[in-house]
N, C-alpha and C positions, 0 to 999 in steps of 0.2 A: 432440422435441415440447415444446413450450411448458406452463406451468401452468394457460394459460389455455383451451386446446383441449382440447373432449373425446378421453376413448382409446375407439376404435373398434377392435375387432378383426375387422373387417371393410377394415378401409382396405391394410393389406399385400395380401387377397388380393384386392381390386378390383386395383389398380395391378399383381398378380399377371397378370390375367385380360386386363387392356388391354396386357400385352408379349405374351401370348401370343396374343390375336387379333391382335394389327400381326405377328408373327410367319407366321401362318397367313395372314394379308393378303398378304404378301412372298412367301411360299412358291406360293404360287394365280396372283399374278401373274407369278411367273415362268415357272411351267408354262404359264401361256395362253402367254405370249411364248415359249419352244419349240415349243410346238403353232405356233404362225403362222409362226413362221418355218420350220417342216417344211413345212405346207401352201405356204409361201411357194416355198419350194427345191423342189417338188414342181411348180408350176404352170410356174417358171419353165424347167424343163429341160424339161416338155410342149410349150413355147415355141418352145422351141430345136429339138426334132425337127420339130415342125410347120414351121417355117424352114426345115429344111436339106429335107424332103420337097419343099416349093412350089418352092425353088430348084433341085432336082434334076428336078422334072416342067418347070420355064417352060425349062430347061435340053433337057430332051428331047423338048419340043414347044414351040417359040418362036412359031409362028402360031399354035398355038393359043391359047396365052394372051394372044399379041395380040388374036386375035377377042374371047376372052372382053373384054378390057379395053374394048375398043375400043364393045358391046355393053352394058356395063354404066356406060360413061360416057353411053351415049346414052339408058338406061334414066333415070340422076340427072339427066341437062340437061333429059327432057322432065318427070319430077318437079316438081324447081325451078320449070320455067314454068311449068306448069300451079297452084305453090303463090304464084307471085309474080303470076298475070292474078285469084286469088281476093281480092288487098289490094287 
């Protein structure tokens, strides 16, 4: 400290108080970042069963998820038209 600067006995515990909030800052944000990536690793293994099921049903009934498909493209082409005769 200089001669020239007032002494503050509050100035150690400010600068105290701003490591210990960037501390608690660090600390918060890293818990969100384990939380997300739980929920992350969570959704994405939901993923994966849901895949291996769809592939195991188009597997055991091949017409029929051709019909489905086949049904639901025809559902979105008259969609479309009907959204491209309205421009």
């Amino acid at each position: 400290m200089t001669p020239n600067q007032p002494q503050s006995q509050f100035g150690s515990t400010t600068n105290d108080m701003r490591e210990l909030a960037g501390q608690e800052t660090d600390e918060t944000l890293q818990s969100a970042k384990r939380q997300l990536n739980e929920v992350l690793d969570g959704i994405s293994d939901r993923a994966r069963e849901y895949g291996r099921y769809a592939d195991e049903t188009v597997q055991q009934n091949p017409w029929t998820a051709v019909g489905i498909g086949f049904g639901v493209g025809v559902v979105m082409g008259a969609l479309l038209m009907m959204a491209a005769r309205r421009d």
